[in-house]
N, C-alpha and C positions, 0 to 999 in steps of 0.2 A: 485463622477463623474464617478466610473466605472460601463459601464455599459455591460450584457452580451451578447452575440449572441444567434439566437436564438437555433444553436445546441448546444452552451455552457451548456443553459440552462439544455434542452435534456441530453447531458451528465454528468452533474455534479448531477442533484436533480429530475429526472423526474424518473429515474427508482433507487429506492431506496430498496435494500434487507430487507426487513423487514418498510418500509415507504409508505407515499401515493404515489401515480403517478397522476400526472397529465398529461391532454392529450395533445393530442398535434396537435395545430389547427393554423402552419406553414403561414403565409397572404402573399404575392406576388402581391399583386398588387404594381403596379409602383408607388411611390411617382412623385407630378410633380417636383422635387426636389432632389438633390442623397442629402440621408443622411452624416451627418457632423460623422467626426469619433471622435470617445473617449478615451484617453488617460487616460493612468493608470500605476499604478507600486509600488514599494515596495522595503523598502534599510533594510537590516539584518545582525543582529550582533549576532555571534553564539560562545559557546565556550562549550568543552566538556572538564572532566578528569577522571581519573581514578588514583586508589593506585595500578594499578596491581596486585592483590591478594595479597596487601601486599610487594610488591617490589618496590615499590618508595610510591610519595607523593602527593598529590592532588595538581594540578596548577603545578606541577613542569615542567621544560622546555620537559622531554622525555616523558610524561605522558598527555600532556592537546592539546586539537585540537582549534583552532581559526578563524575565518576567519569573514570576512565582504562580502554582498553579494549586485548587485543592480538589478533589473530585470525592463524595459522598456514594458510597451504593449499598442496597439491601436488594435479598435475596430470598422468597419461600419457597421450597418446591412443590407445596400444598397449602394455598392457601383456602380452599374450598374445590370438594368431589371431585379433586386430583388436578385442577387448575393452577398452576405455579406463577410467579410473578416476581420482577423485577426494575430496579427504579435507581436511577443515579444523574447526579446534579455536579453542575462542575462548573467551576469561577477563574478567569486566569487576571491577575492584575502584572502591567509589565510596567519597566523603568519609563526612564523619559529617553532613552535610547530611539533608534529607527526600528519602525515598523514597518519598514517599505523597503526595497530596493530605491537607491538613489537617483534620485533624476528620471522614472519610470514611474511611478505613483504604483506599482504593484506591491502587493503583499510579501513576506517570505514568511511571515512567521503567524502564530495565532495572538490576538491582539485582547486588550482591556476587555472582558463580554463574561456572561454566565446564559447557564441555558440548562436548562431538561434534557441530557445528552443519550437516557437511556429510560423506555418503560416499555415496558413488552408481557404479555403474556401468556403462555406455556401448556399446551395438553401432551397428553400420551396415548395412542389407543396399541397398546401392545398385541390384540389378537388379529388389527393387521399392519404388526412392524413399521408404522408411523406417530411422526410426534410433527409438532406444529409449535410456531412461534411468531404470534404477531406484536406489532408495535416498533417501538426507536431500539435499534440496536448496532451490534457492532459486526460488520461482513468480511472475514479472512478471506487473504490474496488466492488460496489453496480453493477456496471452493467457488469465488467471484473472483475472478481476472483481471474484469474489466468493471469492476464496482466494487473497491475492497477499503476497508477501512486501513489508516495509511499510519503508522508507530514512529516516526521520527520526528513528530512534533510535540507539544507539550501535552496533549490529550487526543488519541483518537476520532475522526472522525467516523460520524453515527446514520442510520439510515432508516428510515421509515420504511419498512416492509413486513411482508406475510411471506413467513417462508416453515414448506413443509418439507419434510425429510422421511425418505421409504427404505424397506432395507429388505424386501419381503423378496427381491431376486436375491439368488444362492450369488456369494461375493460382489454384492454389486450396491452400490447406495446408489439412490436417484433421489435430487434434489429439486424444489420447483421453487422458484421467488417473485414476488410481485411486489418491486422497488417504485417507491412514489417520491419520497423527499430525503436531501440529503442536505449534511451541513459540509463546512470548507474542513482537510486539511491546514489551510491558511486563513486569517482574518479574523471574522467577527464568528465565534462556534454557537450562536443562537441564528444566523443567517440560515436557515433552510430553501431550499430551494428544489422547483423540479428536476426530477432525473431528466437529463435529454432533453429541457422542453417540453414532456411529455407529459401527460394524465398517470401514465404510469407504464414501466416495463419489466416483461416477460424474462426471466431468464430459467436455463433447465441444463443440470450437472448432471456427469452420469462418473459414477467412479468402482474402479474393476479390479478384480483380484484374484482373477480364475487361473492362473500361467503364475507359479509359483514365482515368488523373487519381483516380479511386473506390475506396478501397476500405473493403470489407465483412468485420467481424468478426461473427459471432457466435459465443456460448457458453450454455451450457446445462448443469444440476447436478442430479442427483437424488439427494435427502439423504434415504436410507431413517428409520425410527424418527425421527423429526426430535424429538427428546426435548429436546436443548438449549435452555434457557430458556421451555419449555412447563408449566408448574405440573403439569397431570394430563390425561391422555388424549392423550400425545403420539402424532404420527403420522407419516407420510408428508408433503416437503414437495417442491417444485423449484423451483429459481430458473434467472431465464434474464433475457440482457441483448446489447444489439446495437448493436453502433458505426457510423457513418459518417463518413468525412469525406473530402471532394471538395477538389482542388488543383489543378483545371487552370485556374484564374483567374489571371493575369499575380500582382494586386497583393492577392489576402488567400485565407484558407481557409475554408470551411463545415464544420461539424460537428455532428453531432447525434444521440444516442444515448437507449436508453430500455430497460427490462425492468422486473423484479418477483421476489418470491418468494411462493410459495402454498403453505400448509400447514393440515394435518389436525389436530384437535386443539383442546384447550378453555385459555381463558385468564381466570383468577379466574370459574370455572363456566360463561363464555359462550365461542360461536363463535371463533374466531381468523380479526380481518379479513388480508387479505391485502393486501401493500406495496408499492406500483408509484410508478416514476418517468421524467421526462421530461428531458433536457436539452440543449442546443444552443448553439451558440460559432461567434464570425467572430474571425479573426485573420489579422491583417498588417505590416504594416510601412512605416512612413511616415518617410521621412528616416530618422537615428540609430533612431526607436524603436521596437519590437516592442510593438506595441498588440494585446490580447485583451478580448473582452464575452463574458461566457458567463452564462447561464440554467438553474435547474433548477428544477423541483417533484415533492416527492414526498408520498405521498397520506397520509392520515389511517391510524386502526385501534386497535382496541383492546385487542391484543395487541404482545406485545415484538419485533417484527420490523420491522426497520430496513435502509436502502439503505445496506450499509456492509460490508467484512470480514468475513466467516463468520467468520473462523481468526484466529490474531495477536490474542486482543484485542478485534475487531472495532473497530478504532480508529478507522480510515480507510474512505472513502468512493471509489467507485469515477467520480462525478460531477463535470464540468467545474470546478464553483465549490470544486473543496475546496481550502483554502489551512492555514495553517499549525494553528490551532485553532480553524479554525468546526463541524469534522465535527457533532459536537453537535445545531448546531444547523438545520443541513440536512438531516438523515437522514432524519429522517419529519414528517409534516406543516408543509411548511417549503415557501414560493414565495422563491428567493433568485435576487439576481443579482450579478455579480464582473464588476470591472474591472482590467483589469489594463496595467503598462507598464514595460519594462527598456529596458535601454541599456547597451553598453559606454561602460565610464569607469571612473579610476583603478587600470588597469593589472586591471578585472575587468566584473563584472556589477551594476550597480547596478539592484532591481525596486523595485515599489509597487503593492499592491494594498488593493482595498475593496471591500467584502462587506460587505451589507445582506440579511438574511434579515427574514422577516415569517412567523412562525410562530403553528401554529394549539392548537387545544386541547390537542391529543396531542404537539404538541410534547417535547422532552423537553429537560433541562438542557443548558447552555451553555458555562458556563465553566468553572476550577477552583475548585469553592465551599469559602470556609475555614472550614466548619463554624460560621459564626455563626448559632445560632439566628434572631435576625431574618430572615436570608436564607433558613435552611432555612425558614421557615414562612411568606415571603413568595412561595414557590414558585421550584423551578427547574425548572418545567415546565409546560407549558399556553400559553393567548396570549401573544404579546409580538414585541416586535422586539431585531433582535440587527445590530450594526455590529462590523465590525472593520477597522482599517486595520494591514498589512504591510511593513514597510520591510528588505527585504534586500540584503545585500553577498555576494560569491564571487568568490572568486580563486584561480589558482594561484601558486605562488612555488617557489622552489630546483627549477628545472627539472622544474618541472609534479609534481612527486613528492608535493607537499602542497599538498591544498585546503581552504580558510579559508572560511569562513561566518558571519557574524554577521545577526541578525533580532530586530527590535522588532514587539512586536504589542500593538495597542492593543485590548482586547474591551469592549462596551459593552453588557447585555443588561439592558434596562429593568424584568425581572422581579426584578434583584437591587439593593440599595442604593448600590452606586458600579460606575464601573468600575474596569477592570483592565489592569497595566501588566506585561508580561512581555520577556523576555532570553533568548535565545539563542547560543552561540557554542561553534563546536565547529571543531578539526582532524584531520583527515587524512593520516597521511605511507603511503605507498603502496611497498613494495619487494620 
């Protein structure tokens, strides 16, 4: 029954880094009739744990996260003279579990809160191949890099912006955003807060399709007062990042994407260096398995600026090798590489991945640290190496309406005294 709007659509699947686009041919005329709205939603059960490097026990009361999650939405694509409109509400109540990393007072997971996580809405002017979408909504990694709403927590995080979409060059979408507040990936999901610090930021996509088989995203952000996480003299910053990936080879794909962010401004009295990175992926398919090798590096500096999520937390990484908790340790000063391989089997998706980072000075921590002084002063950050293996399950069941997830991941970062054993498993029922 759910159905999308139509800059939902825009947003979510039309500008795809590395995917096809479709154009985009916006209708307005008037129904003699306002369209009926559509309701939809989703109730989730989420539980995480962890052994803390070997300091407690999987499921134990200080160790494991829980929570139940319900999200409401409706949907018109006409609610008046071709004006569309869309609204959704979302509540998470969790156990008496930990809501924090231990001994860190940090977040990992979304906590007890309810908020207005979505209302936006929707024109079309089809004669010149634009549509527009203002209000709280939801910003995919494919078309925001560096501002995207982040899927491995229990609800999306959401984002106050005006954002319009053009399609009026031959193969070419060009996108314009003007992001003002966001909420966490993590914590309290009614916490909005400014982008960057700022009154509000620029960003502009441009996605290309003219070189059969290729296509070309880029994007681009200019983060005025770039004040967030700059100690003193903050400034002016912009980031900017550009995908490729080729697909007219019969049996595998090429990919390979790269940007940075450059910003004004002092950090613990010196220069702030500026954070750039590199990365590239073959993926194909050989008999049953869906085989990926992907590569990244990103540079050093001596400031707080990292290849990862502006907004949300900046949890996640917008690079090939991010799997399930390596973000960490990839982000800045970091040559890593990810292998990866799934398969259907057992009525789903069975993956595996591994990921071996080799980090350098500026490196920055790893994993979830539980506060044991030995580790904290053993350093979680600087040189070292970091592994992690991934063993995921996904399925659907009772007529595709609920998807099932479970994930083991093994971290290993040499900088701290053992590794570490974590659990994942969460459902979805969808109606």
């Amino acid at each position: 029954m759910k159905k999308t709007l139509l800059l939902s659509v825009v947003a979510s699947t039309m500008i795809m880094a590395g995917g096809d686009i479709a154009p985009v041919e916006p209708v307005v005329a008037a129904p003699v009739e306002a369209a009926a709205w559509n309701f939809n939603g989703q109730a989730v059960a989420y539980i995480q744990t962890t052994d803390e490097q070997g300091n407690s026990d999987l499921f134990s009361g200080s160790s494991t996260y829980g929570s139940l999650g319900l999200q409401l939405g409706a949907t018109n694509a006409d609610v008046f003279a071709g004006i569309g409109a869309g609204v959704e509400v979302s509540t998470i109540q969790q156990d008496e579990g930990f809501s924090q990393i231990p001994g860190t007072g940090v977040g990992n997971a979304q906590v007890d809160s309810s908020a207005l996580t979505q209302a936006y809405l929707t024109y079309g002017l089809d004669n010149i191949n634009t549509s527009f979408k203002v209000g709280r909504q939801t910003l995919p990694k494919s078309l925001s890099p560096f501002a995207f709403s982040e899927g491995w927590q229990v609800f999306n995080n959401t984002f106050d912006a005006a954002l319009v979409v053009n399609s009026s060059i031959p193969n070419t979408t060009a996108v314009y955003a003007y992001v003002t507040k966001h909420n966490n990936s993590v914590g309290d999901i009614s916490d909005f807060n400014r982008f960057w610090d700022a009154d509000g930021v620029h960003m502009i996509t441009l996605s290309n399709k003219s070189i059969e088989g290729l296509t070309l995203t880029g994007s681009y952000y200019m983060l005025p007062d770039a004040t967030k996480n700059l100690v003193v003299n903050g400034g002016d910053a912009d980031a900017y990042w550009i995908d490729a990936q080729y697909d007219g080879f019969d049996a595998f794909t090429i990919a390979a994407q790269g940007g940075g962010i450059d910003a004004d401004g002092l950090w613990l009295g010196q220069s702030i260096d500026d954070v750039t990175a590199f990365g590239a992926k073959i993926s194909g398919k050989v008999s049953m398995f869906n085989l990926a090798v992907a590569y990244s590096s990103v540079s050093d500096g001596n400031g707080p600026l990292t290849i990862s999520n502006l907004a949300g937390a900046g949890v996640k990484t917008p690079l090939y090798t991010q799997s399930i908790l390596n973000q960490n340790a990839i982000k800045k000063d970091s040559d890593t590489v990810k292998a990866s391989a799934s398969m259907k089997a057992l009525a789903g998706t069975i993956g595996l991945h591994y990921i071996y980072a080799d980090m350098g000075a500026d490196a920055i921590g790893s994993v979830f640290n539980n506060g044991n002084a030995d580790d904290l002063t053993q350093g979680v950050s600087g040189d070292g190496e970091y592994t992690e293996v991934d063993l995921t399950y996904k399925t659907k069941v009772f007529d595709d309406s609920t998807t099932l997830f479970a994930g083991y991941v093994y971290q290993d970062d040499d900088r701290l005294t053992d590794s570490q054993n974590f659990l994942r498993f969460w459902a979805r029922y969808n109606f």
